[in-house]
CHARMM internal coordinates of N, CA and C (Angstrom, degrees):
IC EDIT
DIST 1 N 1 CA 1.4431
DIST 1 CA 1 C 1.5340
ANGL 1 N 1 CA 1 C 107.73
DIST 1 C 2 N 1.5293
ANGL 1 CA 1 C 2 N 117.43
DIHE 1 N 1 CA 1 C 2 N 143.49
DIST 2 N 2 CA 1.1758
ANGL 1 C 2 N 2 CA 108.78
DIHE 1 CA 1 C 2 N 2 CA -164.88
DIST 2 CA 2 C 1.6993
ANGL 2 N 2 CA 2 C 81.02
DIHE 1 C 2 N 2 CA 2 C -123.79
DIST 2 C 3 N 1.9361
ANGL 2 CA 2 C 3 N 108.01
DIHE 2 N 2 CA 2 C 3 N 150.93
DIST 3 N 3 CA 1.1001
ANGL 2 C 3 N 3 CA 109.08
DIHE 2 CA 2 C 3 N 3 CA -172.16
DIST 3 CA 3 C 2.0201
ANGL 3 N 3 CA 3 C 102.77
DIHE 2 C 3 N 3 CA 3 C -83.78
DIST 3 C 4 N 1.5655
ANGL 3 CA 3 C 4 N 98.05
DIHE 3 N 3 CA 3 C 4 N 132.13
DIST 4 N 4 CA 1.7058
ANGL 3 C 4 N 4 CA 89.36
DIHE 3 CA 3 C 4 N 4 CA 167.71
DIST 4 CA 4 C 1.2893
ANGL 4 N 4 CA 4 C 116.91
DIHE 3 C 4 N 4 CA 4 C -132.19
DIST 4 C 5 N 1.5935
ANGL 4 CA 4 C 5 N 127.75
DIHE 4 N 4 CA 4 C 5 N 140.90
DIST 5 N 5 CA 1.5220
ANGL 4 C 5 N 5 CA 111.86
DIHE 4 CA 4 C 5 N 5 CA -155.66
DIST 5 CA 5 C 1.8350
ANGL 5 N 5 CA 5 C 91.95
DIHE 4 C 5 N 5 CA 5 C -113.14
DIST 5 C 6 N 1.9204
ANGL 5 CA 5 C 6 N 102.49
DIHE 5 N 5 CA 5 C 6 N 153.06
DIST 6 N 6 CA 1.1841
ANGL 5 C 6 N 6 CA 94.50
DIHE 5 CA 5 C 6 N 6 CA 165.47
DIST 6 CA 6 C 1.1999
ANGL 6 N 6 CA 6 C 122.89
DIHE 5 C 6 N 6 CA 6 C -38.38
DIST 6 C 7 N 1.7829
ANGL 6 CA 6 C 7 N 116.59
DIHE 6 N 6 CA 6 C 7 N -166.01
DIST 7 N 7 CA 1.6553
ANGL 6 C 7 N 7 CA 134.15
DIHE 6 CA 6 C 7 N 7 CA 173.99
DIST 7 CA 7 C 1.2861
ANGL 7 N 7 CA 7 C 95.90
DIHE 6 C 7 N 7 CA 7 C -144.95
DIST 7 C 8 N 1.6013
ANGL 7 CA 7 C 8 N 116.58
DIHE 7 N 7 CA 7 C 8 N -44.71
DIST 8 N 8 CA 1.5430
ANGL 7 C 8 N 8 CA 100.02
DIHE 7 CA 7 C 8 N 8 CA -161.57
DIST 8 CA 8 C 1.3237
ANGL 8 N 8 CA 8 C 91.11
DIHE 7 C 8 N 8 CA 8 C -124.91
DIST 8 C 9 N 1.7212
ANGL 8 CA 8 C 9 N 118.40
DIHE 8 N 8 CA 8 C 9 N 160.78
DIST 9 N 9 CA 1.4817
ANGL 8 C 9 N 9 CA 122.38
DIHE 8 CA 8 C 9 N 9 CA -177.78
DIST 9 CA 9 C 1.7789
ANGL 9 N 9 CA 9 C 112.80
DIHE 8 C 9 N 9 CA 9 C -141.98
DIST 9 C 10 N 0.9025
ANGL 9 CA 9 C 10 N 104.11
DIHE 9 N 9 CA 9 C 10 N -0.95
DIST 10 N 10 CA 1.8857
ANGL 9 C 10 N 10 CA 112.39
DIHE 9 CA 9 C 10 N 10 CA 155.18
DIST 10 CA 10 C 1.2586
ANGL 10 N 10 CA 10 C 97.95
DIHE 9 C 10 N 10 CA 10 C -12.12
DIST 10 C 11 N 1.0799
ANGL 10 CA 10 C 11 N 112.70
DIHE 10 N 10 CA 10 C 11 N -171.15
DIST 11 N 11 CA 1.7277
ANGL 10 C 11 N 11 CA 148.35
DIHE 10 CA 10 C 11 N 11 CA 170.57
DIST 11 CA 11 C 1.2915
ANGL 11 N 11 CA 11 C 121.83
DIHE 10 C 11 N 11 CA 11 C -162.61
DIST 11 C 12 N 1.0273
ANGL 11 CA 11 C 12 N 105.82
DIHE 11 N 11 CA 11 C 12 N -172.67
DIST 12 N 12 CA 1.7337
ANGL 11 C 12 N 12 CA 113.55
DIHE 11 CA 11 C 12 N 12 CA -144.35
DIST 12 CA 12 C 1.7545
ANGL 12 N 12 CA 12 C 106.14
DIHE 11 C 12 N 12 CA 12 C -79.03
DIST 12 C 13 N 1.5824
ANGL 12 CA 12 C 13 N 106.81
DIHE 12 N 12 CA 12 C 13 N 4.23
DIST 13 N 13 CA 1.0786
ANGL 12 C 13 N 13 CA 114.76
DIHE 12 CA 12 C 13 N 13 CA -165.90
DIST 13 CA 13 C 1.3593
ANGL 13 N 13 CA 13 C 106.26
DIHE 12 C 13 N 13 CA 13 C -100.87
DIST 13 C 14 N 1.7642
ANGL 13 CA 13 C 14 N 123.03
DIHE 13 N 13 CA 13 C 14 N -14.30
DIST 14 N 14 CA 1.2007
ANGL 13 C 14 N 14 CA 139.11
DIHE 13 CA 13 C 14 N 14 CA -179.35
DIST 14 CA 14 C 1.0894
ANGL 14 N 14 CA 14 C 116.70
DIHE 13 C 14 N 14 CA 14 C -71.44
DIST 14 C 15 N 1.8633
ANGL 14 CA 14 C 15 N 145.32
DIHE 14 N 14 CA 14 C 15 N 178.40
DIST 15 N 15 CA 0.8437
ANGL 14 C 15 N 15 CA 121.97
DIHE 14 CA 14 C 15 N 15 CA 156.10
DIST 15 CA 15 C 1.4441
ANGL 15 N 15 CA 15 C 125.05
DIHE 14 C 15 N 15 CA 15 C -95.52
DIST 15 C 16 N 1.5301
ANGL 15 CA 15 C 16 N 122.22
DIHE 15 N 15 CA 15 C 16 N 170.94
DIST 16 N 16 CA 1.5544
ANGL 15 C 16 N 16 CA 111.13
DIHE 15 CA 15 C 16 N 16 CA -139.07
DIST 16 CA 16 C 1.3950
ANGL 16 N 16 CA 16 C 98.50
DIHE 15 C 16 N 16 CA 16 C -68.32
DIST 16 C 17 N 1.4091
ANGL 16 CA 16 C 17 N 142.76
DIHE 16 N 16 CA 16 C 17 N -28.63
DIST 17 N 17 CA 1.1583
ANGL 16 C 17 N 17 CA 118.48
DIHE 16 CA 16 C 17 N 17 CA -158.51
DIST 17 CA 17 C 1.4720
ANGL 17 N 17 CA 17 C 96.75
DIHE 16 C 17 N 17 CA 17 C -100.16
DIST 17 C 18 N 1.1767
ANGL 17 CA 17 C 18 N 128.75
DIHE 17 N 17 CA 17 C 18 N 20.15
DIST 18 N 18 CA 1.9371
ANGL 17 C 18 N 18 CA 121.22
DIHE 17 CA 17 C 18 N 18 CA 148.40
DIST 18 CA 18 C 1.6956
ANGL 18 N 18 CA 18 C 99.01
DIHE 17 C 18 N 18 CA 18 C -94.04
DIST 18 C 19 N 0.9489
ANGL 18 CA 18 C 19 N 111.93
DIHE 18 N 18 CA 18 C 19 N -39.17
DIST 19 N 19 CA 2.0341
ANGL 18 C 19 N 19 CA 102.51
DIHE 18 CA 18 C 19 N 19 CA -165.07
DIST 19 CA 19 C 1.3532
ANGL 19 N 19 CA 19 C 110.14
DIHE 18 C 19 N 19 CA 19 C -30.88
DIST 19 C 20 N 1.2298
ANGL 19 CA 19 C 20 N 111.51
DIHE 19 N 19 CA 19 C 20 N 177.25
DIST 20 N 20 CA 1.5906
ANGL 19 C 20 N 20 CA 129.04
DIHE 19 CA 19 C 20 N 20 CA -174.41
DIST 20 CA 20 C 1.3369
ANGL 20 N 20 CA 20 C 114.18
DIHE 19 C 20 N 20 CA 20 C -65.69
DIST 20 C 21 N 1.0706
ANGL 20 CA 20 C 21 N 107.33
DIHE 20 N 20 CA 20 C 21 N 132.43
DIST 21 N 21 CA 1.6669
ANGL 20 C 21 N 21 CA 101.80
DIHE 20 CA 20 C 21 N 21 CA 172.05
DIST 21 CA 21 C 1.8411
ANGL 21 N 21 CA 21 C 107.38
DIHE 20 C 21 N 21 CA 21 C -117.78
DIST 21 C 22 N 0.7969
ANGL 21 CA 21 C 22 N 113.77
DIHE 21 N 21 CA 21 C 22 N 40.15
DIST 22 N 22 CA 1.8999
ANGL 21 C 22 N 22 CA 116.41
DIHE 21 CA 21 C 22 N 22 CA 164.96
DIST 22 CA 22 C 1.1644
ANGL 22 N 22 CA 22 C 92.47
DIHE 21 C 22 N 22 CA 22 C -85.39
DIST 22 C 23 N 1.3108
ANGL 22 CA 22 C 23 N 160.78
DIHE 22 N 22 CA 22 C 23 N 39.11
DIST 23 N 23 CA 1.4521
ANGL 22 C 23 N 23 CA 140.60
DIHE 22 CA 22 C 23 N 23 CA 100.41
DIST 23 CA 23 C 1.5780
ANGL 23 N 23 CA 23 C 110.93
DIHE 22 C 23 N 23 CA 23 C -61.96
DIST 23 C 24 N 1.1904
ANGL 23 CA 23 C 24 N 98.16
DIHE 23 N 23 CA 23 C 24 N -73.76
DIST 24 N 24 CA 1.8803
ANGL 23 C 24 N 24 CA 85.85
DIHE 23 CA 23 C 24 N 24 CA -177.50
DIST 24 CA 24 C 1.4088
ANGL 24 N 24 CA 24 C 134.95
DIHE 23 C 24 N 24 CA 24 C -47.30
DIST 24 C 25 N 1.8380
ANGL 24 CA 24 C 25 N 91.47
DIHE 24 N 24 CA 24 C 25 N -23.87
DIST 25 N 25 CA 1.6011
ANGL 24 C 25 N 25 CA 100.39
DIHE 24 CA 24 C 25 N 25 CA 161.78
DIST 25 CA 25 C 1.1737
ANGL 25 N 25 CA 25 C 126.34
DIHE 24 C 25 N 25 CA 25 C -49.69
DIST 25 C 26 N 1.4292
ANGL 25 CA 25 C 26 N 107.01
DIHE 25 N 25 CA 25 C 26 N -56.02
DIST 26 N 26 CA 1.7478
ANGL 25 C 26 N 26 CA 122.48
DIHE 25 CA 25 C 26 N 26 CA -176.51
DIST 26 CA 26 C 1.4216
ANGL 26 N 26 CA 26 C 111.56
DIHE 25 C 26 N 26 CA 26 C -61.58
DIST 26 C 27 N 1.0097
ANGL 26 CA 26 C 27 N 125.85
DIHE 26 N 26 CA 26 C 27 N -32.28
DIST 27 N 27 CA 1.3206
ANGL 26 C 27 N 27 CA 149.49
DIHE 26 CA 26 C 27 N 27 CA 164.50
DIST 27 CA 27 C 1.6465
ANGL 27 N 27 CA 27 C 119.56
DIHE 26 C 27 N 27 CA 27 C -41.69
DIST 27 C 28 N 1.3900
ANGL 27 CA 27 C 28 N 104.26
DIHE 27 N 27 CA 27 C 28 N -67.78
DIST 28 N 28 CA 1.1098
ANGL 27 C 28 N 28 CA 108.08
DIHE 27 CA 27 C 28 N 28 CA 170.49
DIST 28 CA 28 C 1.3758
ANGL 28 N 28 CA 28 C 127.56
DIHE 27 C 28 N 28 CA 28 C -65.70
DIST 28 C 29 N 1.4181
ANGL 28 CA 28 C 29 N 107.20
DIHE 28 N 28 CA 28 C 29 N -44.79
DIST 29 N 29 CA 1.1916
ANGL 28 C 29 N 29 CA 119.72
DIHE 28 CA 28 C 29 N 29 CA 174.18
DIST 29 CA 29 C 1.6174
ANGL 29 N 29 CA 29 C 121.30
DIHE 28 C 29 N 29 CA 29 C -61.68
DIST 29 C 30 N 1.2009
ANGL 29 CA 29 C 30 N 122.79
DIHE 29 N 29 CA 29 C 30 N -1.92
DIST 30 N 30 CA 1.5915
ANGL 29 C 30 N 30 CA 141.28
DIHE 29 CA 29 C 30 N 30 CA 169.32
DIST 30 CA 30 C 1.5803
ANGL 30 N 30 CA 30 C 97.95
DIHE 29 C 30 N 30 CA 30 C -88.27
DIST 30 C 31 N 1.5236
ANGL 30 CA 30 C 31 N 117.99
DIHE 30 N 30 CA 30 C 31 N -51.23
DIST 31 N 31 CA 1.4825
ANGL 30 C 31 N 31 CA 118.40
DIHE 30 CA 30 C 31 N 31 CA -146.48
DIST 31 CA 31 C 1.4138
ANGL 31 N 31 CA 31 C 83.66
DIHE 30 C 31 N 31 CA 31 C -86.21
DIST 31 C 32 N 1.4418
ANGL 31 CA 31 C 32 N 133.30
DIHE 31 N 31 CA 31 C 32 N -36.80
DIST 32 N 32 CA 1.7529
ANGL 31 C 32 N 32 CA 136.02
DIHE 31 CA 31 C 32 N 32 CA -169.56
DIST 32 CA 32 C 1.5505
ANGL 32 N 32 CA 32 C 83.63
DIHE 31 C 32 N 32 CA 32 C 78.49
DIST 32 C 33 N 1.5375
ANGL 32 CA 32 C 33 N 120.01
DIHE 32 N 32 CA 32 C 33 N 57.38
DIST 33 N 33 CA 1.6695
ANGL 32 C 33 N 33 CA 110.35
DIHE 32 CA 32 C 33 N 33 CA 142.55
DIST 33 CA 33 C 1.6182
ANGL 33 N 33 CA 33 C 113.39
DIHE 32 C 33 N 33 CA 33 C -117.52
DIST 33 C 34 N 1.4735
ANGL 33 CA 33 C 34 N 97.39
DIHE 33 N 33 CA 33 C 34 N -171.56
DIST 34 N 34 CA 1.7047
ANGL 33 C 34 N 34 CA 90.05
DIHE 33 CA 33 C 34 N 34 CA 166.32
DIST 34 CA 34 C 1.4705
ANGL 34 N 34 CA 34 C 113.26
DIHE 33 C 34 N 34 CA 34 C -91.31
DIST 34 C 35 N 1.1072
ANGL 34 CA 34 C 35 N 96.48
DIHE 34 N 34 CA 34 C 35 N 168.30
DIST 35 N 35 CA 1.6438
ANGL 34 C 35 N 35 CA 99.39
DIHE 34 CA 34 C 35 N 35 CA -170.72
DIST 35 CA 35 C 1.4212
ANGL 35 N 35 CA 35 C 103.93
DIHE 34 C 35 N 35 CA 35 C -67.57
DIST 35 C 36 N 1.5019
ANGL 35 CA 35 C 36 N 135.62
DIHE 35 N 35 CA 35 C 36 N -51.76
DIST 36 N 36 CA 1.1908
ANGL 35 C 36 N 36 CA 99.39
DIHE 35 CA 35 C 36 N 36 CA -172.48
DIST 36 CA 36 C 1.5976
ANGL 36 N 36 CA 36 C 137.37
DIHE 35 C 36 N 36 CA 36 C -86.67
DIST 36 C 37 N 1.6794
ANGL 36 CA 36 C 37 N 97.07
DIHE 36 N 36 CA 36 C 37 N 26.80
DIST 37 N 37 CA 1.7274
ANGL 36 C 37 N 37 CA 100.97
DIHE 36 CA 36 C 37 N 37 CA 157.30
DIST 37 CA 37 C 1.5263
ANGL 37 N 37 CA 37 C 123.79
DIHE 36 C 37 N 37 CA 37 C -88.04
DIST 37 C 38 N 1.6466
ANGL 37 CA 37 C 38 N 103.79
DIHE 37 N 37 CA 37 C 38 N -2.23
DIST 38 N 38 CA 1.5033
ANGL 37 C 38 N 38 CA 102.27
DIHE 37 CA 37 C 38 N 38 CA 163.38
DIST 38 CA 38 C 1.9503
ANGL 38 N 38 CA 38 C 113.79
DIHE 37 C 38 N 38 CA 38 C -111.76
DIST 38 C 39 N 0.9750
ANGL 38 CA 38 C 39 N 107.24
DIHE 38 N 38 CA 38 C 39 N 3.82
DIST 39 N 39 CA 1.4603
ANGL 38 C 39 N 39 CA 105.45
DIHE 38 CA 38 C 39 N 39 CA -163.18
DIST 39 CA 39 C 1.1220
ANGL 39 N 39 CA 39 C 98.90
DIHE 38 C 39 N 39 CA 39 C -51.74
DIST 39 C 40 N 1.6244
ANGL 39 CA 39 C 40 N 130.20
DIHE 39 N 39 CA 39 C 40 N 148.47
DIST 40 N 40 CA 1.3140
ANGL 39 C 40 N 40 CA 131.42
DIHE 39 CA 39 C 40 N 40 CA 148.26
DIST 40 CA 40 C 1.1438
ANGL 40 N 40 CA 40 C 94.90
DIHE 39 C 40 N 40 CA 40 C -155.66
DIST 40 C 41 N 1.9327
ANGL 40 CA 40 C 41 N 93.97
DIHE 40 N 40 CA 40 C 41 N 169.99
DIST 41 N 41 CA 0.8180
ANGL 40 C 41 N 41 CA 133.58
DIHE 40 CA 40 C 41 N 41 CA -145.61
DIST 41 CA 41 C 1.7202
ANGL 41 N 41 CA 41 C 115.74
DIHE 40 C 41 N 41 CA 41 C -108.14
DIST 41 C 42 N 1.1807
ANGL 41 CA 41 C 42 N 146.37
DIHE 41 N 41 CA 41 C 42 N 98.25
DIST 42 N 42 CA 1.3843
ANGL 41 C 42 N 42 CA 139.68
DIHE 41 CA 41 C 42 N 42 CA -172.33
DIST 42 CA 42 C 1.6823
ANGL 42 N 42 CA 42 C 119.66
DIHE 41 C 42 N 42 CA 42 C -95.89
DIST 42 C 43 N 1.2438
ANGL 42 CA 42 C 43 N 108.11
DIHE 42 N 42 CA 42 C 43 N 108.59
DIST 43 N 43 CA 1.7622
ANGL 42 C 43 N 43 CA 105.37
DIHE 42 CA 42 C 43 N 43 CA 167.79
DIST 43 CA 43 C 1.6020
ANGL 43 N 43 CA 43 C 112.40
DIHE 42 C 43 N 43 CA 43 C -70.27
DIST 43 C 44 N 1.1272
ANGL 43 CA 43 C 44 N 82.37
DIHE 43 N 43 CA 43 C 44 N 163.25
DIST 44 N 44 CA 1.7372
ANGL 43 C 44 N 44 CA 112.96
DIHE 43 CA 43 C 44 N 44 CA 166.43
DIST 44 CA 44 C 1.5461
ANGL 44 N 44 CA 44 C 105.36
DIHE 43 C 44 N 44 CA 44 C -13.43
DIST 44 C 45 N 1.8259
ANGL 44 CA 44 C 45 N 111.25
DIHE 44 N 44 CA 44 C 45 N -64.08
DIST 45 N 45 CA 1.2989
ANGL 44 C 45 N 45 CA 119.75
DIHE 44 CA 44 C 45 N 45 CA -161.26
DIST 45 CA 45 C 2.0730
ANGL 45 N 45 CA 45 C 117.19
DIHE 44 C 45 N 45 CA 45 C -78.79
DIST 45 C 46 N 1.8376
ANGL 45 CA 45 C 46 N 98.56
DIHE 45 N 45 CA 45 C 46 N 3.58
DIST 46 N 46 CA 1.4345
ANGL 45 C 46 N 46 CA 116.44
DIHE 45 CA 45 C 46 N 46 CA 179.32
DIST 46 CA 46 C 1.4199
ANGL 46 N 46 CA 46 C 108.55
DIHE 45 C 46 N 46 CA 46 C 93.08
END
COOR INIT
IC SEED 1 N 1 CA 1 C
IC BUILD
């Protein structure tokens, strides 16, 4: 596992493309990529 740190720390109150990304963090950091080959993006509907 390679360590990867958030970028953004908003909340759910932001709009979506500031919100948190410590999902994609965790993500990456499982797969050992950089974060932005997992970044995504979540609407309204999740």
């Amino acid at each position: 596992m390679k360590p990867i740190y958030q970028t953004r720390f908003a909340g759910p109150d932001a709009p979506v493309a500031e919100q948190g990304n410590c999902f994609a963090a965790c993500l990456a950091s499982i797969l050992e990529c950089s974060l932005e080959e997992v970044d995504v993006l979540f609407d309204e509907s999740g």
